[in-house]
C-alpha positions in Angstrom: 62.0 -30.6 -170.7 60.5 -27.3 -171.0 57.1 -28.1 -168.9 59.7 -29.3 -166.0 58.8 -26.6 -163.2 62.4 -24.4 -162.3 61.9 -25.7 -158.3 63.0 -29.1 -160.1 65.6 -27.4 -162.7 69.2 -27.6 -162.3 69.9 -24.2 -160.9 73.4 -22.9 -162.7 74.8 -19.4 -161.3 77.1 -17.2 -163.0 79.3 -14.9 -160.9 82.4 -12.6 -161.1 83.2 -8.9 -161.3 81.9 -6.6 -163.8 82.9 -6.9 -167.6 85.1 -9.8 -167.4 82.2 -11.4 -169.9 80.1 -13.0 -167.6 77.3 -12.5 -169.9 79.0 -13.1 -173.3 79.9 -16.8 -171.7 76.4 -17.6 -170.8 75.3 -16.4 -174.2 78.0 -18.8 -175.8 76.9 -21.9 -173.5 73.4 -21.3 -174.9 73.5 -20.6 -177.7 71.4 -17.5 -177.9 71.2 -13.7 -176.6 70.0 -14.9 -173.3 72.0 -12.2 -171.3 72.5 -8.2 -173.1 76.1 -8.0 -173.9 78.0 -4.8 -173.9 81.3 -3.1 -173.8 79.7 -0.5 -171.0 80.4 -1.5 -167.7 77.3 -2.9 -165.4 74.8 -3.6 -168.3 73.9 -7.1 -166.4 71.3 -5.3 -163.5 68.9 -7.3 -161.7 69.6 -11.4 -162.1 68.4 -12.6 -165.6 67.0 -16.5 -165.3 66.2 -18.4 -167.9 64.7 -22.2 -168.0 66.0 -24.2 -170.7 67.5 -27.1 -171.3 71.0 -27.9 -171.4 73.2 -31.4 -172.8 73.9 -33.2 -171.3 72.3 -31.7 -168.0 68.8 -31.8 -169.3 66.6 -29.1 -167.0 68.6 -26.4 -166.2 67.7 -22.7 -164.9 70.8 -20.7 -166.1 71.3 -17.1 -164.0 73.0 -14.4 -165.1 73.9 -12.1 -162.1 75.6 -8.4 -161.6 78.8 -7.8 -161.3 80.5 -8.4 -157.5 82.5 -4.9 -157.9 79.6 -2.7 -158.4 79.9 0.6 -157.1 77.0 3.5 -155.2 73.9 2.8 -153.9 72.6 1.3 -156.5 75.8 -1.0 -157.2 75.1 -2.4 -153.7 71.2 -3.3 -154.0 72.8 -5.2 -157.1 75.8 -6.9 -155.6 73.2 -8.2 -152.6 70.8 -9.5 -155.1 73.5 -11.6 -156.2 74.4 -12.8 -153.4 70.1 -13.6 -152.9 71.2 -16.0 -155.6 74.1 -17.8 -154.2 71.2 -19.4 -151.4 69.7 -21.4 -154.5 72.3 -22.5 -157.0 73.2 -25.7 -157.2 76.3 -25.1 -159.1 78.6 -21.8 -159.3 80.1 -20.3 -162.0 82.8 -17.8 -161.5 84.0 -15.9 -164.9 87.2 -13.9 -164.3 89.3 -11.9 -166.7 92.6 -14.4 -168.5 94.3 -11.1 -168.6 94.3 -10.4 -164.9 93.6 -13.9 -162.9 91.8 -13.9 -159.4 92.0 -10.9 -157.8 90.5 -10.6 -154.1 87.0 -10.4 -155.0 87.1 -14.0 -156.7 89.1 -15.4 -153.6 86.5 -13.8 -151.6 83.6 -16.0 -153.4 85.4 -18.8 -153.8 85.6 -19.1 -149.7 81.6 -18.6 -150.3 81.0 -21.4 -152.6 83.7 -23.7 -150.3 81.1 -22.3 -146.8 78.0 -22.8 -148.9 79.0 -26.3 -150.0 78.5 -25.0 -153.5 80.2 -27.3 -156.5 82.2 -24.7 -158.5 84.0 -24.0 -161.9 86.6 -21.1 -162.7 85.9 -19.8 -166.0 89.3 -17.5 -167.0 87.6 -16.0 -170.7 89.0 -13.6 -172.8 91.7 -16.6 -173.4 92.2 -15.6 -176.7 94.3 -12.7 -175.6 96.8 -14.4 -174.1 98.8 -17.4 -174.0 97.2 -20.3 -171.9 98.9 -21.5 -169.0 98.9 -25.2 -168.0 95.9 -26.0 -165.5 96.4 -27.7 -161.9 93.1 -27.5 -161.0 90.2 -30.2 -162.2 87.6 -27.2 -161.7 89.1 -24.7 -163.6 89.4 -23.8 -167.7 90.2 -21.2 -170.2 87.7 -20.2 -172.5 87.0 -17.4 -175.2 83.2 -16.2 -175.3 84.1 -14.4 -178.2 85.9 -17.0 -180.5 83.5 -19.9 -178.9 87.0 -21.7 -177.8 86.6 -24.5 -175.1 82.4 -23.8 -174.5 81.3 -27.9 -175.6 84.2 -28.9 -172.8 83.2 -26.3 -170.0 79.5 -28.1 -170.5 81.3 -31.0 -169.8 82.7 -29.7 -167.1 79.6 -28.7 -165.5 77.9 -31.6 -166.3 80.3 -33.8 -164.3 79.8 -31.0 -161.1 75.7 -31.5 -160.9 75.1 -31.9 -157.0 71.9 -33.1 -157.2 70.8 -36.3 -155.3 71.3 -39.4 -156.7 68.6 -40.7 -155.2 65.5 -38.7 -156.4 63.4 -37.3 -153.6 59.5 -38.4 -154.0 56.0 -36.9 -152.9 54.3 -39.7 -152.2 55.1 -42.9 -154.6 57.6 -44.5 -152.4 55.0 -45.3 -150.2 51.9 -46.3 -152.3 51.5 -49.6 -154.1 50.7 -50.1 -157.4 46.2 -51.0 -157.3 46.1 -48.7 -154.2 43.3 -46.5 -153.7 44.0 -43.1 -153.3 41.3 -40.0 -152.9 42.9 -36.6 -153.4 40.5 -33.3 -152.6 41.2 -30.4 -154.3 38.9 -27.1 -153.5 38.1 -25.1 -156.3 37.3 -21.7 -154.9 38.6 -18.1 -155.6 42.0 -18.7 -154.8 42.1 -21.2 -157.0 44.1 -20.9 -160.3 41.7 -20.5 -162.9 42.0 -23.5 -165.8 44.6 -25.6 -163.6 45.4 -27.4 -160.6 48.2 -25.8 -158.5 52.0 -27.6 -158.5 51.5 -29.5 -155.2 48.4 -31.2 -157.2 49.6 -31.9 -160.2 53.2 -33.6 -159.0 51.4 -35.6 -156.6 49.0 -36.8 -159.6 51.7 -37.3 -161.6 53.5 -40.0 -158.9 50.4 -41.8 -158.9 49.8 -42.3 -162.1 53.5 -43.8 -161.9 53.0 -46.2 -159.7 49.8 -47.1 -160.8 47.5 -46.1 -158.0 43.8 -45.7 -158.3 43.3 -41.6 -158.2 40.3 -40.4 -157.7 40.3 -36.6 -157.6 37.3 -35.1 -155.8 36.3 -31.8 -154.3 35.9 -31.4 -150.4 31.7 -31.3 -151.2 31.8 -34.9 -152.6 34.1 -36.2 -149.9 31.4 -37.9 -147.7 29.1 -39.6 -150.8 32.6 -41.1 -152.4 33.7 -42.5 -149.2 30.4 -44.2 -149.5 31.5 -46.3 -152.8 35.1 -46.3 -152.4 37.4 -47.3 -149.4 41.1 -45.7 -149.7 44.5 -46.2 -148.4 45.5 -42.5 -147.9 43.5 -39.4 -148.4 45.3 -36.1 -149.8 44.0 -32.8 -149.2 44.1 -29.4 -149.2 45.3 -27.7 -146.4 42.7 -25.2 -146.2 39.8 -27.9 -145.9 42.0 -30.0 -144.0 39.2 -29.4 -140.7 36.4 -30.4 -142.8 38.2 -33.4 -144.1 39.3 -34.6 -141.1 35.8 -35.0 -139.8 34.8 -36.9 -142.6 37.2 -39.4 -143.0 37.4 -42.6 -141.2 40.3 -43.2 -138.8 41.3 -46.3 -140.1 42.3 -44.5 -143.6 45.4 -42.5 -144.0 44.8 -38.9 -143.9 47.8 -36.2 -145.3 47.9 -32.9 -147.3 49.5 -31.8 -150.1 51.9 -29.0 -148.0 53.0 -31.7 -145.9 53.8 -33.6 -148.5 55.5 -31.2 -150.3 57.5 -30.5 -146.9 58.5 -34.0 -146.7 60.2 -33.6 -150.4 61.9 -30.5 -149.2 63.7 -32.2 -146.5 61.9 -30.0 -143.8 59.4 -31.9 -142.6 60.6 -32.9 -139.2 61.9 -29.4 -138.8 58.7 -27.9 -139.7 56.5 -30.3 -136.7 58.9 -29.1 -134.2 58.7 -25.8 -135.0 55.0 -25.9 -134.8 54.8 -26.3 -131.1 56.0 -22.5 -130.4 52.4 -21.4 -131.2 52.1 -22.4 -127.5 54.3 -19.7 -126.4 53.1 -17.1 -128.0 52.5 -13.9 -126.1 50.5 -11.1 -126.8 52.1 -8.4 -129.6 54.2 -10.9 -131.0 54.9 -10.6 -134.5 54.5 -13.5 -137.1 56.3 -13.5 -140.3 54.4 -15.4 -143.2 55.7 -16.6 -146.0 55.8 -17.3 -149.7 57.9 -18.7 -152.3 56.2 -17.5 -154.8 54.3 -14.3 -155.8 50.3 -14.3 -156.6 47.7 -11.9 -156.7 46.3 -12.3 -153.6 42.2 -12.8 -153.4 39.9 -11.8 -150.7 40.1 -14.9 -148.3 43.8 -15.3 -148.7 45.2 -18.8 -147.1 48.0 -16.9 -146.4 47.6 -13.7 -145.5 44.0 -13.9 -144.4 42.6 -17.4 -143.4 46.2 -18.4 -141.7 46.3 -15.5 -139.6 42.9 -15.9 -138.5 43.2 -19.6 -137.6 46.3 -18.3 -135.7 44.9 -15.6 -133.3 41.7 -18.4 -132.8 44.1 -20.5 -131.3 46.6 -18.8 -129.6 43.4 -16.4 -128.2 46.5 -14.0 -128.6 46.8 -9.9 -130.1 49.4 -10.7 -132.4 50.6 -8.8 -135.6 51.4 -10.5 -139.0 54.0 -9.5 -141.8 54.4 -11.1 -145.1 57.0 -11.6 -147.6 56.3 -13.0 -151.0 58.6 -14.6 -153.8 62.9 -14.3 -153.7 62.0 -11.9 -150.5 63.5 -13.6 -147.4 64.7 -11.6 -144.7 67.8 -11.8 -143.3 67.6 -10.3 -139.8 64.7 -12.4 -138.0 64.9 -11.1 -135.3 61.9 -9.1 -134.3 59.8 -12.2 -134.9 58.4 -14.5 -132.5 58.0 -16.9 -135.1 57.8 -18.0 -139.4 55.3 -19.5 -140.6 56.3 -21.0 -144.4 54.7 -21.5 -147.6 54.5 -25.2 -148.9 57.5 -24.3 -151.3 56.5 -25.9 -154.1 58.2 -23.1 -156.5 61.7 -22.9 -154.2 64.2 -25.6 -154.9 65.5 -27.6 -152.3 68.4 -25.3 -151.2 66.4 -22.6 -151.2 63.9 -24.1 -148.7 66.2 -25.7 -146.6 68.5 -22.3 -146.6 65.6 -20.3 -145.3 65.1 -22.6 -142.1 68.6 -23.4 -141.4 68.9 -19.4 -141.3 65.8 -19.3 -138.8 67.3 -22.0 -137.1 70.6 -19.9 -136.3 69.1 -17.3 -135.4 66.7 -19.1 -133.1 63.8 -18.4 -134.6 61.1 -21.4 -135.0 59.4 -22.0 -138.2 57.5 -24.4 -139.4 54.8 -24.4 -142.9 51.2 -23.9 -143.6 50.2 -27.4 -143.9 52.2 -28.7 -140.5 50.5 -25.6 -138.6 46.9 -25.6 -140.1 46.7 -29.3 -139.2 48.1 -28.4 -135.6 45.5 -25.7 -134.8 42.9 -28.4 -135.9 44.4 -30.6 -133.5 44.9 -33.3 -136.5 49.3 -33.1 -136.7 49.5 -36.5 -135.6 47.2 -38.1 -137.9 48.3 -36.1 -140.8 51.8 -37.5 -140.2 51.1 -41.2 -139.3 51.6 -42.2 -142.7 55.2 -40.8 -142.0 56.6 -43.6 -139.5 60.0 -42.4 -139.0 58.7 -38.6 -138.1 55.5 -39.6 -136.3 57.3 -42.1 -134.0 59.1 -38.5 -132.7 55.9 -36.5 -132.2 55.3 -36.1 -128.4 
């Protein structure tokens, strides 16, 4: 439970105005001081995460956010990092005051969970101060923080609202038989993490091992001599070698990377190959925004921020300028670009991801992800997606 990465977690928000206990509730469902709890007004800042795990849920990331009624400069820097969060959760808590009910500010995000599609739960604490009311509602329930009243039910409560799929999304195991021979080729260079593999690698490993594939794991310089003693179903590899790879390997085996793979789980894989195409229409000064979920120290030859942009202006034979965003960072006027260009996404859950191109998307902006583009410029897309029938029958 606690190696299970947060992109995978069960992400539970908790929302309302300031000092109606917010804090004090997700200490209670816990079980610990996860959240600083005082009688001074605004001590919740910046949101507070924590990964744990939570019966009968199992993986959960609980957050902790600022209050909605914040006030100044400051109070509104807070309020809008709250709302950052509302484009992740995958269920809403809203903790309002017994004393004092729903006041505007809580009908106000209630019609953002309802917009959002969000499953929610009204949490009215503080009920030891006054006399319960009978409940209409299946989504809402009185608690007290303090006295520990009614916390095992609203974990029930939350466990019956958990939105996520039935039906598990998978990398790669739906497709690969059990005895199948599969070559994954994993550079390890400076921008590789030192003493592990990177996410990508290690879930696709771990689907493999599953189903009981063969998995040889190789780097790109011992590509050629294995193919010599060993003939695969589907190679895997790393976008960044994905030129080199491609030369090596035989047509007649199955050739993929780990980004596109990792698009395919996020449910943006066919939006991320049509999106692709725009590089075509690039003009000269355009800007490019690039990417990423998550935030890195970022070495000398960069895939992001050096080796992508480079690839880019080789191709397009266009002057173009490049900004970058890293981690929660996502703008939300698009405008001035031409185009995005997305990380693989393996640290963003699935509504995050799929948030962040359905808001390119209405703002007419096309975007599409390092692996789908890197294997475009090399003139290898439809290859790299032939192992996907349903999205490769659409590719022009």
């Amino acid at each position: 439970m606690n190696s299970t990465p947060n992109s995978q977690r069960i992400q539970i928000g908790f929302f309302g105005r300031i000092n109606v206990g917010k804090s004090s509730v997700v200490n209670a469902i816990t079980n610990q001081d996860l959240a600083v709890v005082s009688a001074i007004k605004g001590t919740t800042t910046d949101p507070v995460s924590k990964a744990m795990e939570l019966l009968p849920l199992g993986p959960v990331n609980i957050i902790d956010t600022a209050g909605l009624d914040d006030t100044g400069e400051l109070g509104l820097l807070r309020i809008n990092k709250t709302k950052e969060v509302l484009n992740k959760v995958d269920i809403a808590i809203l903790v309002a005051d017994a004393q004092t009910g729903l006041t505007e500010i809580e009908n106000e995000l209630i019609n953002t969970f309802k917009q959002k599609n969000i499953n929610y739960i009204i949490v009215f604490n503080k009920s030891d101060l006054i006399q319960i009311p009978q409940i209409h509602n299946e989504n809402e329930i009185y608690v007290s923080a303090l006295k520990k009243t009614n916390i095992f039910e609203l974990k029930e409560l939350i466990a019956k609202l958990n939105n996520k799929k039935e039906n598990e999304n998978f990398l790669i195991k739906d497709i690969i038989n059990k005895d199948d021979i599969v070559i994954l080729v994993t550079p390890i260079d400076e921008s590789a993490p030192k003493g592990r593999l990177i996410l990508p690698q290690q879930q696709v490993i771990r689907e493999l091992l599953e189903v009981g594939a063969i998995t040889t794991i190789i780097k790109e310089t011992q590509l050629e001599e294995t193919l010599k003693k060993i003939t695969p179903k589907v190679i895997i590899t790393d976008s960044q070698v994905f030129g080199k790879v491609n030369k090596i390997t035989p047509q007649n085996i199955l050739l993929t990377s780990f980004s596109i793979l990792f698009a395919r789980y996020k449910g943006i894989l066919k939006y991320a190959v049509e999106g692709v195409k725009n590089l075509e229409n690039l003009k000269d000064n355009d800007t490019i925004l690039i990417s990423e979920g998550c935030t890195h120290h970022r070495q000398c030859n960069d895939i992001g921020s050096v080796k992508l942009p480079n690839w880019i202006k080789n191709h397009t034979n266009k002057n173009l300028n490049f900004e970058f965003t890293s981690g929660n960072t996502f703008p939300k006027d698009l405008s001035k670009y031409a185009m995005i260009i997305h990380c693989g996404a393996c640290m963003l859950n699935e509504k995050e991801v799929l948030n962040r191109y359905e808001e390119a998307h209405k703002q007419n902006i096309p975007i599409s992800n390092y692996g789908i583009t890197i294997a475009y410029i090399h003139n290898i897309l439809k290859r790299s997606i032939e192992i996907f029938p349903e999205i490769h029958s659409k590719l022009n």
